[in-house]
N, C-alpha and C positions, 0 to 999 in steps of 0.2 A: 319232123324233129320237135318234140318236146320244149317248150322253154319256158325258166324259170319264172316265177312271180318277180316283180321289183319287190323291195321294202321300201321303196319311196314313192313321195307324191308329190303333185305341183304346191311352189311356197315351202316347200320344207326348207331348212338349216342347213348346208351340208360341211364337209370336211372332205378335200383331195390329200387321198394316205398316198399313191403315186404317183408320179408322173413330172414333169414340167412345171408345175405349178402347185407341188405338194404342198401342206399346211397351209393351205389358202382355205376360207370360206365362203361361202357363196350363197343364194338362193337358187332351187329348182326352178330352171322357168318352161323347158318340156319336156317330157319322156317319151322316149320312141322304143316299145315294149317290145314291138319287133324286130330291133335289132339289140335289145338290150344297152343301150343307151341315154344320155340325161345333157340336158343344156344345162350348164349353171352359171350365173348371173358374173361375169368379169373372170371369167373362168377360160382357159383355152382361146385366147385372143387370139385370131386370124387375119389377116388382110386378106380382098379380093378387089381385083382390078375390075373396073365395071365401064362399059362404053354406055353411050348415052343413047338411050331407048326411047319411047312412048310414054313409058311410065317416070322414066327418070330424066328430064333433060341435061342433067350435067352428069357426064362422066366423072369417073376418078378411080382413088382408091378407097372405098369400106370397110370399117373393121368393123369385124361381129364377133358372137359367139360359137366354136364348134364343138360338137358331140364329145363328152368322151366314154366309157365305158363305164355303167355304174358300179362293178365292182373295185373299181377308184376312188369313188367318195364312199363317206360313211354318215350314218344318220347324225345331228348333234341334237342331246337330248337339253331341253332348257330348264331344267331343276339343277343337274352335275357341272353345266358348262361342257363337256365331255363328249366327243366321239364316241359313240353304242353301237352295240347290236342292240336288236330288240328280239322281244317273243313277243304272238299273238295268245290274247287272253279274251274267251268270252265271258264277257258281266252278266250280270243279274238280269238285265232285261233282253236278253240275247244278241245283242251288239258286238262285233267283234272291235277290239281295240289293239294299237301296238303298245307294248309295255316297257320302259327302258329298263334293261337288266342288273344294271349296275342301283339304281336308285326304289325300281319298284315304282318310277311314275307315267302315269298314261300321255303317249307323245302326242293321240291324237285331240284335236279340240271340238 
């Protein structure tokens, strides 16, 4: 099976357009490319009840972060303040860069 590229990366800005926690913003903190998936930072709060291991001497309950599907979020570009798409544009020195659509500014640094 075929699968798509992300347009995201670790640290990027994001914007949830779906879900439970639409209009929320966040940071990427991993992407799981093969399943098409993205952590973001206070994003999809979970609990997990956890007994007490080796690793962990106290039990409890943990809240983290879980997965959600990256066609959920969307890039936010920081010149518009705004949710984008982007195109990919190569420069003069043959660099591929993402470019926001709406403003014409290069998202990556």
């Amino acid at each position: 099976m075929l699968r798509s590229k992300s347009h995201l990366k670790k640290d990027d800005k994001v914007k949830v357009v779906a879900g439970k926690d639409k209009g929320k913003i966040g940071k990427v903190l991993r992407i799981d490319r093969k399943k098409e998936r993205v952590v973001v930072e206070n994003i999809n709060m979970v609990k997990r009840h956890t007994r007490p291991s080796g690793q962990s001497r106290q039990g409890g309950i943990v809240e983290g972060e879980a997965a959600i599907h990256w066609s959920n979020v969307m890039l936010m570009c920081n010149k518009c303040l705004a949710p984008v798409r982007i195109k990919m544009q190569r420069l003069e020195d043959g660099k591929k860069k993402r470019i926001c659509r709406k403003c014409s500014e290069i998202i990556d640094n």
